[in-house]
C-alpha positions in Angstrom: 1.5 -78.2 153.5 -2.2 -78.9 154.6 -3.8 -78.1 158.0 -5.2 -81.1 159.7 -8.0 -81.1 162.2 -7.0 -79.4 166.1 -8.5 -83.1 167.0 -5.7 -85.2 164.8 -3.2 -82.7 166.4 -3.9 -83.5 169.6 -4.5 -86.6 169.0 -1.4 -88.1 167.6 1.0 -85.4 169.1 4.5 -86.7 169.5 6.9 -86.2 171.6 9.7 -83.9 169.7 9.8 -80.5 170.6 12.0 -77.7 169.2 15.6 -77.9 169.2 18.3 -75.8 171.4 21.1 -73.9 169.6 23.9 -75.5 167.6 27.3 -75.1 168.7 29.5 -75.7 166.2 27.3 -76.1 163.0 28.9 -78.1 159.9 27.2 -80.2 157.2 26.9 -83.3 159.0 27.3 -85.8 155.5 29.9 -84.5 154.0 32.0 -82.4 151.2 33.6 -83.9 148.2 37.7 -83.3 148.3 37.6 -80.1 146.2 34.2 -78.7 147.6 34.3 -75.6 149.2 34.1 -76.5 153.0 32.6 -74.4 155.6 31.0 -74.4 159.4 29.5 -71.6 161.6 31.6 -71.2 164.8 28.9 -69.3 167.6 31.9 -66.0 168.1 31.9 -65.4 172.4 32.1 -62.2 173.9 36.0 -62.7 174.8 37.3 -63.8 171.3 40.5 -63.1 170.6 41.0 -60.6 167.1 41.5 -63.6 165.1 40.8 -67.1 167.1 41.7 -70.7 165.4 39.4 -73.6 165.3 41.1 -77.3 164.5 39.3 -80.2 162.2 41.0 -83.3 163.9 40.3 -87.0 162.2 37.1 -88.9 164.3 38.8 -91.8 165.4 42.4 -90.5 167.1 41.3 -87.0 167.7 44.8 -86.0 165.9 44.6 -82.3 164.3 45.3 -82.5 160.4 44.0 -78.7 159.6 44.2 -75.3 161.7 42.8 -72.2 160.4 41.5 -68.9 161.7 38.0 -67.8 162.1 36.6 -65.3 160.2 35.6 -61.9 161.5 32.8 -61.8 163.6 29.1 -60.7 162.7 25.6 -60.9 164.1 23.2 -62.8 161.6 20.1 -61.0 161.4 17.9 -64.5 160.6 19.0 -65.8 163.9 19.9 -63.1 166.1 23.3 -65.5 166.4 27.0 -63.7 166.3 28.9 -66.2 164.4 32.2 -66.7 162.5 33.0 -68.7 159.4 35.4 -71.0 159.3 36.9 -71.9 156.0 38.8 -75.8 155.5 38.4 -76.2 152.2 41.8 -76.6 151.7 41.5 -80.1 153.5 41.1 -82.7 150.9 42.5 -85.7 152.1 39.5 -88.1 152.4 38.4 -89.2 155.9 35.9 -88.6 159.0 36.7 -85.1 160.8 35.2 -83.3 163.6 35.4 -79.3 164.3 36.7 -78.2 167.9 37.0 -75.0 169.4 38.0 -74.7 172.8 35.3 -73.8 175.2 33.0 -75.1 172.5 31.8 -79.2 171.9 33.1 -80.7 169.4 31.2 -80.8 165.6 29.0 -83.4 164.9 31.2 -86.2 162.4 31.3 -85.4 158.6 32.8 -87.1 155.8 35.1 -85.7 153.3 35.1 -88.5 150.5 34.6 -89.2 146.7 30.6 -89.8 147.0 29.3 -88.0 150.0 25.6 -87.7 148.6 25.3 -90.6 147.0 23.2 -92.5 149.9 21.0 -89.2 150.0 20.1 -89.0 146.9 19.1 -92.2 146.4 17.0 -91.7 149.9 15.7 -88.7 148.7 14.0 -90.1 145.5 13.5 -93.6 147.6 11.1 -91.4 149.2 8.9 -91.1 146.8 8.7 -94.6 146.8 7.6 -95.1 150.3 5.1 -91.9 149.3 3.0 -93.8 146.5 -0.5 -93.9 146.1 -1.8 -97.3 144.7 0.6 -100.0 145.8 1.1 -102.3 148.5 5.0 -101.5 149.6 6.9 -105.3 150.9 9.6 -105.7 153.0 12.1 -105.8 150.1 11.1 -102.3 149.0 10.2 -100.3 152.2 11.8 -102.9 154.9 9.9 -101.5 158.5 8.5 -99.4 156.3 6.1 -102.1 154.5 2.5 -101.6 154.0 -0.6 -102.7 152.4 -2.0 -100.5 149.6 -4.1 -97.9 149.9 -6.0 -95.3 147.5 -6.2 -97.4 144.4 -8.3 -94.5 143.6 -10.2 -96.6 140.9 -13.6 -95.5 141.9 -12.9 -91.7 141.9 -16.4 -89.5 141.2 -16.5 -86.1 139.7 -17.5 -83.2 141.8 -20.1 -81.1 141.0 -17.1 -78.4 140.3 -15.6 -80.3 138.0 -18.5 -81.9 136.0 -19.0 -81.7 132.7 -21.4 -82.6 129.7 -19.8 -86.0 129.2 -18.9 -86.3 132.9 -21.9 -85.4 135.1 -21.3 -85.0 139.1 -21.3 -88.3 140.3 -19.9 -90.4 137.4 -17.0 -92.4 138.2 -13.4 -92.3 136.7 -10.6 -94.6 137.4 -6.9 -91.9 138.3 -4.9 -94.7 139.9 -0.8 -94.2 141.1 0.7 -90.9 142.2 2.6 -89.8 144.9 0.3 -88.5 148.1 1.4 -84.9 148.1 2.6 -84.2 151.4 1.8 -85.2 154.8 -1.8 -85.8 153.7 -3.3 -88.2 151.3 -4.5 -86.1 148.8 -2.6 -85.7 145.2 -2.9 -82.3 143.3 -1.5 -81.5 140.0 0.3 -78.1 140.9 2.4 -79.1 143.0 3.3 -82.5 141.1 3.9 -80.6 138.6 7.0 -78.9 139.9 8.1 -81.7 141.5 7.8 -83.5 138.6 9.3 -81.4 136.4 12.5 -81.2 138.9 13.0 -84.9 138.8 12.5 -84.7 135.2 15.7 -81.8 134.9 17.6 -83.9 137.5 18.0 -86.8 134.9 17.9 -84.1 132.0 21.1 -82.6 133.1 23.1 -85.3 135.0 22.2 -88.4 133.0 25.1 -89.8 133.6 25.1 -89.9 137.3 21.3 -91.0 137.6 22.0 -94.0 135.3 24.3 -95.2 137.5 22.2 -94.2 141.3 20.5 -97.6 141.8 17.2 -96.9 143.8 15.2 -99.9 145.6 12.5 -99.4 143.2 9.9 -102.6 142.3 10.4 -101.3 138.0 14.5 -101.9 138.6 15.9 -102.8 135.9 13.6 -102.4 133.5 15.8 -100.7 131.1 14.7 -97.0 132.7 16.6 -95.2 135.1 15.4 -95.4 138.6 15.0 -91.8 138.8 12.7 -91.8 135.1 10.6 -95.3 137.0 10.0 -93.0 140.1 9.0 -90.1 138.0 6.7 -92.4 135.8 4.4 -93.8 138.4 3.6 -89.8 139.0 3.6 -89.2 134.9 1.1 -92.2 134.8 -1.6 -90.3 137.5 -1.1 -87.1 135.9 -2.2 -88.5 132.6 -5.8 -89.7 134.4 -6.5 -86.2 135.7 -6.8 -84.7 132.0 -10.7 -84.8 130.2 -10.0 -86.1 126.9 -12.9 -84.8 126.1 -11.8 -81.2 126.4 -8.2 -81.3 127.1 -8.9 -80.0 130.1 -7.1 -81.0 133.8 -8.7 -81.5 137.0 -7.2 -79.4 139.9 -6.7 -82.0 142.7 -8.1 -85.8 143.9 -8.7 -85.3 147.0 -11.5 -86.5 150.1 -13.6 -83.6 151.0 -11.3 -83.3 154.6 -7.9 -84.6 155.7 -7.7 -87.9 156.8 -6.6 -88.7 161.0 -3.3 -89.4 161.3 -4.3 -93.1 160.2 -1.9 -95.7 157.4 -3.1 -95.3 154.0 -5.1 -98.5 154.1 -7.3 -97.4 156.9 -8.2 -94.1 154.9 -11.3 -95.1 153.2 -13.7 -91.7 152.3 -14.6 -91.6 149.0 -12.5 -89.6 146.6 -13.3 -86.8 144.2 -11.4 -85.1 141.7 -12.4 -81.5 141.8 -12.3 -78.4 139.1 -10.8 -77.9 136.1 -8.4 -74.7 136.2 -5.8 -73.0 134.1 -3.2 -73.5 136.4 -3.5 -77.2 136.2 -4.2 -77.5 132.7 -0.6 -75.7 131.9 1.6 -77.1 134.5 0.1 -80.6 133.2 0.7 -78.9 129.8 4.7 -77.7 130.8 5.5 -81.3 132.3 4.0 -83.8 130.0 5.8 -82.0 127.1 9.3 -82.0 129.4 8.5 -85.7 130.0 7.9 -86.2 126.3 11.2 -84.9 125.7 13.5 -86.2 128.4 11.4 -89.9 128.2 11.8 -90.1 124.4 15.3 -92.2 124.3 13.1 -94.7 126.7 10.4 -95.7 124.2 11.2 -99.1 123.4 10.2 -100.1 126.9 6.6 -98.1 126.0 5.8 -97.5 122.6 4.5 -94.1 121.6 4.5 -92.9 125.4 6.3 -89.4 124.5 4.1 -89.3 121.7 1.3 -89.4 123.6 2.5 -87.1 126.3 3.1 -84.1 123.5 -0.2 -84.7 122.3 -2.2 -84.8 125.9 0.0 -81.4 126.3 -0.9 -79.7 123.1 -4.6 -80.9 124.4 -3.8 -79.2 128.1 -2.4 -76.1 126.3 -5.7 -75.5 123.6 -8.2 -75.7 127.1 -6.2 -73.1 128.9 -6.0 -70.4 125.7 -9.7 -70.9 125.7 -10.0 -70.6 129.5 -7.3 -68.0 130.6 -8.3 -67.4 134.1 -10.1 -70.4 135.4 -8.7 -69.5 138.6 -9.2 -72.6 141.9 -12.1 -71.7 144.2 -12.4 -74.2 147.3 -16.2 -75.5 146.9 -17.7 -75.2 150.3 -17.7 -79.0 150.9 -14.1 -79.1 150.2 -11.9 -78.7 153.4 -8.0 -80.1 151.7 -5.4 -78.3 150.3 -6.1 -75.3 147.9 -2.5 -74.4 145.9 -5.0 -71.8 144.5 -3.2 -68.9 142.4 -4.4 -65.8 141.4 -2.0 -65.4 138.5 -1.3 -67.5 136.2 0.8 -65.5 133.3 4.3 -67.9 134.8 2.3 -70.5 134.3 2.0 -69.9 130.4 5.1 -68.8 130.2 6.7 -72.1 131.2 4.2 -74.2 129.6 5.0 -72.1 126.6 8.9 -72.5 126.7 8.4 -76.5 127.2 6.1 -76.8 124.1 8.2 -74.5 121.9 11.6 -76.9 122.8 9.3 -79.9 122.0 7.5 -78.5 118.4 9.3 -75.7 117.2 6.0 -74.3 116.9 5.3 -70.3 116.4 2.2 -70.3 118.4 4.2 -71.0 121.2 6.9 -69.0 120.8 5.9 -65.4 121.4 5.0 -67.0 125.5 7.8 -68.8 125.7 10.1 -65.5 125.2 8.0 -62.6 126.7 10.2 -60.7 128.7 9.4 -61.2 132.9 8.7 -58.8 135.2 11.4 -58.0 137.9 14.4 -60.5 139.2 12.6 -64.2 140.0 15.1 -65.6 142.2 13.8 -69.5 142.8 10.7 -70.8 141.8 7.8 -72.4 143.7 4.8 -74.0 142.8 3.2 -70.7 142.6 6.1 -69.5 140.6 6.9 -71.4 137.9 8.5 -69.2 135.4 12.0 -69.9 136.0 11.4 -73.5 135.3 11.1 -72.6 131.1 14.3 -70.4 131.8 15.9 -73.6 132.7 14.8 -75.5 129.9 15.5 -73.2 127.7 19.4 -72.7 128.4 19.5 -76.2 128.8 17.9 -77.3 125.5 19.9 -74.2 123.1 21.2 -76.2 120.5 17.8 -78.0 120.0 15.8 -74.4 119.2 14.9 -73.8 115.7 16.9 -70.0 116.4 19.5 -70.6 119.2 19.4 -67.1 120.2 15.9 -67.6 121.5 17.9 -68.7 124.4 20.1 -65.7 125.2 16.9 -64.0 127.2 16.9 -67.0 129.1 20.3 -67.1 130.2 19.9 -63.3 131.3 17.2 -63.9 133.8 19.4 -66.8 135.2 22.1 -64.8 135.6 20.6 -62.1 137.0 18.3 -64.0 139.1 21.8 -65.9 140.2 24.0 -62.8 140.4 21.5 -61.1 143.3 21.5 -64.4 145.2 25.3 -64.5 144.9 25.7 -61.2 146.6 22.8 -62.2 149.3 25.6 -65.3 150.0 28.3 -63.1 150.1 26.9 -60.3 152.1 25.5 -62.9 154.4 27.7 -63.6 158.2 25.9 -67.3 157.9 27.0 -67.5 154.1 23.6 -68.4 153.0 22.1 -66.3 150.4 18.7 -66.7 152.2 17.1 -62.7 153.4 15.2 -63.2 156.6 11.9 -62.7 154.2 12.7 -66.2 152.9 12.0 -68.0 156.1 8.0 -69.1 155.7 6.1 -72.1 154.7 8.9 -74.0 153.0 11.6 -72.3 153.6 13.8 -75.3 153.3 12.4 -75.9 149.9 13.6 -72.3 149.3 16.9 -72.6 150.2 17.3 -75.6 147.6 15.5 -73.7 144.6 17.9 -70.5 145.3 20.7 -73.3 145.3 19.0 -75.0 141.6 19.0 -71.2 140.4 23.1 -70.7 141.1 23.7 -74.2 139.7 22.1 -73.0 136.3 24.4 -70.2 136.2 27.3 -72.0 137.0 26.7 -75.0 134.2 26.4 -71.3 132.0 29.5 -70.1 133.3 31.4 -72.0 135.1 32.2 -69.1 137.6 32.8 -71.2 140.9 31.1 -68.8 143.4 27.6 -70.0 141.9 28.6 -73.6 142.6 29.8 -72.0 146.1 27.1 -71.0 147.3 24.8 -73.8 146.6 27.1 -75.3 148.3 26.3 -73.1 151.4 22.8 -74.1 150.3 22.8 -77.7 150.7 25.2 -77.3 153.7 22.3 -75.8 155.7 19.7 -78.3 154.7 22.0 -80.9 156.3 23.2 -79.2 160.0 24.5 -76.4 159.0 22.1 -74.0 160.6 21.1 -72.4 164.2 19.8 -75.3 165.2 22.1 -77.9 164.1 20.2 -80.1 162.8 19.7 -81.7 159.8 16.1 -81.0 158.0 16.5 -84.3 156.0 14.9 -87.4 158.1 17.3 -90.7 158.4 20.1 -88.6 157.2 23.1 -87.2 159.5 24.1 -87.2 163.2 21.3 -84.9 164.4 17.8 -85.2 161.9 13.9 -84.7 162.6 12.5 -87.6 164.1 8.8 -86.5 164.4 7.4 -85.1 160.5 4.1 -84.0 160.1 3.7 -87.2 157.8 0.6 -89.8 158.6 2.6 -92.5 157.8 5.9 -91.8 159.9 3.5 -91.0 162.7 1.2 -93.9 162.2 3.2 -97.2 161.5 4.4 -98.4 164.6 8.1 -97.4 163.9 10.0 -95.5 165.8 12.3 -93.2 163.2 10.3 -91.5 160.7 10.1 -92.8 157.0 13.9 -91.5 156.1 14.5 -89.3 153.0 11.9 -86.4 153.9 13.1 -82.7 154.1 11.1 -81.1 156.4 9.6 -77.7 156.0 11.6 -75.8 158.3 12.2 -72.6 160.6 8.9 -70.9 159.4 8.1 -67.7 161.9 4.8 -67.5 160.7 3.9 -70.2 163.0 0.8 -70.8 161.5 0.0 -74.4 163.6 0.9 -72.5 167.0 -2.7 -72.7 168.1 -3.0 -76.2 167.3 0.5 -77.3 169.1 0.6 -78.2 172.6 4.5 -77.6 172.9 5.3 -74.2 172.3 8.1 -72.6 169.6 11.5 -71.7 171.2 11.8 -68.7 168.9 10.3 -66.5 166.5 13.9 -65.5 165.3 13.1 -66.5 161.3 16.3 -69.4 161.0 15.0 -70.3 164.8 11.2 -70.7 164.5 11.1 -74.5 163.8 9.4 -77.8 166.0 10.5 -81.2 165.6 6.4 -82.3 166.3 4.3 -84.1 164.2 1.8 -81.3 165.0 4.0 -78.1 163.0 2.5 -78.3 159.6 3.7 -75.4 159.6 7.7 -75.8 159.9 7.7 -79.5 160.0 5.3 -81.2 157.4 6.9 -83.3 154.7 5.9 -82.3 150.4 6.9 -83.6 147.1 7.8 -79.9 146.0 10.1 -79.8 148.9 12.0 -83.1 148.1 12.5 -82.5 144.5 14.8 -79.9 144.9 16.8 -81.7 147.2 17.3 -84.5 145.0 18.5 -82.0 141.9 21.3 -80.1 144.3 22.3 -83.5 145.6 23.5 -84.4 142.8 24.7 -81.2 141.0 26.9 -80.6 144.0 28.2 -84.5 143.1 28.8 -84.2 140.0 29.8 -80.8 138.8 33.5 -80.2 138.5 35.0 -77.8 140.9 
């Protein structure tokens, strides 16, 4: 999500360039037996009233399900006129493609017992390849494998930052972490999210994630692999508070981006810059979830969730006494800013996470103020929804139970107005054309972590439906027919906005990354050489390591992804 230099653009530009139109557009991995099952058939001018498509089995091209197309409809994202067409009633496991005369055939999809279970484990395998600190071998990253880079053991303070006991210039040690994005820069708002989503992932599917082996270097440690990816994060975090104040530093950053250059040849000195609120609670919200969800793990570390609550309660005390330490980009600062003008979300959530964890009053009256208007996904900017989530979740651990029930009406109605979005929708996706910006991918899958919440309420299967729909776009079933995740399904991004993937000598990207996606803002257009095909808002995409704009790779983006992965595995249809 960072703007690199016009000179590292041009400099390192690949060779992708923006996709045509899909045909026929179907999730290209897969559906569990009882999922529901759709694909977006382009509807031609000389349609019959109600046309048939076939799903015939990949191998012997035999027809095993005939249906008829829905009614036809232009989709105002796209500008396509499309039809739906509806197999869910084919369950019988097996490899199937789409066809439609006068149309090519669907890209190959699964229908099977554990279609996500190899994205997943990519997904958060990711965050392997994306860690700060650590020389990756051949047994964990394969052509992937590099030396380390950033221990990040000689960090000095910035001058915005210093303090009494930390003057500008004095030297810490904030080692680990995940590089945020496609830069090499780590920043607590946006960990903090992604983080947090990780964290929920486990919280609410433990079964699943204790059984998703990830090629992790802690495997088998006694910690799911999930917990060990989110702890090498949980371990930077913890360096980027002031014990001497409680407060949190904003980012660790160099003053600029980085070329497109492997992490070992990135050698400009390092800086953690300014203390803000928003840091100090999001640190606050996540260390007192990871106190909570880590706590059956303390044998393998002693007093760790003890720890965490108290560095939150610490993060929490700086941010009462500095409400509106808002991020200002010192001049001789050029990275990423996640600056945010309001913070009252981000009390709100730290609130919620520190009420579940003490029981505490002082906490309480935050945690349960009523929020303004519908909040239909959150973002690193807005985080509220995040203590909705934990609240529901965590009902029968509050000292009153009730304090819940306001909880589970923002869910619902922040789930109920994407459900009519989805149904309303001729592409079946509950995304408004005002959802396609920087991100939108990472949109897409919050909407979908908002309707999963509301179904584990309710059990009503349109919310699990329509994340469905969700996920089914992330992975080809969109305008352009592609799948935004890299490495995964028929047709997938093959140039990122990622140093590394751009940088190592290999041809296919580091695999696991959602990208960005169609993003009409086209706010790299300037600094790309090949043009967008579209400024339609589902069309505006490039598959060029020079779109930061639709095509960079973040932590925020990828957390998500992991969560829906597995709620659409797991939860029973």
């Amino acid at each position: 999500m960072h703007r690199p230099t016009l000179l590292a653009c041009a400099a390192f530009l690949a060779a992708g360039t923006a996709h045509a139109a899909a045909g026929i557009e179907v999730n290209q991995l897969g559906f569990l037996p009882a999922a529901q099952k759709l694909a977006v058939v382009p509807a031609g001018a000389s349609d019959r009233e109600s046309p048939r498509f076939t799903v015939v089995d990949a191998a012997s091209g035999k027809a095993v399900f005939e249906g008829a197309l829905g009614p036809a409809a232009t989709w105002d994202a796209s500008g396509e006129r499309i039809r739906i067409a509806d197999f869910s009633a084919l369950r019988t496991a097996g490899n199937y493609r789409i066809v439609r005369a006068g149309l090519p055939d669907s890209p190959v999809f699964a229908i099977g017992a554990e279609p996500y279970r190899a994205l997943d484990a990519g997904a958060i395998h990711a965050y392997t390849l994306q860690r700060a600190g650590i020389a990756l071998d051949a047994r964990i990253a394969g052509p992937y494998a590099r030396p380390l880079g950033h221990p990040d053991d000689k960090v000095l303070v910035h001058e915005s930052a210093a303090s009494g006991k930390r003057p500008a210039g004095t030297v810490i040690k904030s080692p680990k972490g995940w590089y945020d994005a496609g830069d090499y820069n780590k920043y607590i708002v946006n960990s903090g999210i992604s983080t947090y989503t990780l964290l929920a992932a486990y919280e609410h599917f433990p079964a699943w994630f204790d059984k998703l082996a990830v090629n992790l270097p802690e495997a088998g440690n006694g910690v799911p692999d999930i917990l060990n990816e989110a702890l090498w994060n949980l371990d930077w975090m913890a360096t980027m508070q002031d014990r001497a104040d409680g407060g949190v530093y904003h980012k660790l950053t160099n003053k600029r981006f980085d070329g497109m250059v492997m992490p070992d040849r990135a050698t400009a000195p390092r800086y953690v810059v300014q203390k803000t609120t928003a840091a100090a609670l999001d640190f606050a919200a996540v260390m007192a979830t990871a106190s909570r969800v880590l706590a059956p793990f303390d044998a393998q570390a002693p007093g760790r969730s003890r720890r965490y609550l108290a560095a939150a309660e610490s993060a929490w005390r700086w941010a009462v006494a500095n409400p509106a330490v808002l991020y200002r980009q010192p001049p001789d600062i050029q990275t990423g800013t996640y600056g945010d003008d309001k913070v009252d979300d981000e009390f709100s959530w730290a609130a919620s996470e520190l009420y579940i964890a003490t029981g505490k009053d002082e906490y309480r009256t935050r945690a349960l103020a009523a929020a303004p208007g519908v909040q239909t996904a959150p973002g690193w900017s807005d985080v509220r929804p995040l203590g909705w989530i934990s609240l529901a979740q965590q009902r029968a651990r509050l000292k009153k139970p009730g304090d819940a029930d306001g909880a589970r009406r923002q869910i619902l109605a922040a789930a109920d107005k994407l459900l009519a979005q989805w149904q309303a929708s001729p592409a079946r996706l509950a995304m408004a054309p005002s959802d396609f910006v920087w991100g939108s991918n990472a949109v897409v899958l919050n909407q979908a972590m908002m309707l999963v919440q509301a179904y584990r309420l309710t059990h009503k299967a349109d919310y699990l439906n329509a994340a469905q729909s969700a996920l089914d776009y992330t992975l080809g079933r969109n305008p352009l027919g592609i799948s935004y995740v890299t490495g995964f399904g028929a047709h997938s991004p093959m140039h990122p906005h990622h140093r590394p993937s751009e940088a190592d000598g290999v041809a296919a990207p580091v695999p696991g990354w959602l990208v960005g996606g169609p993003n009409p803002g086209q706010q790299d257009a300037r600094d790309c050489r090949v043009p967008y095909a579209s400024k339609a808002p589902a069309m505006s995409y490039l598959d060029n390591a020079c779109s930061y704009a639709s095509n960079e790779v973040a932590i925020n983006w990828n957390a998500p992804l992991v969560y829906v992965a597995a709620a659409m595995q797991v939860l029973e249809r």
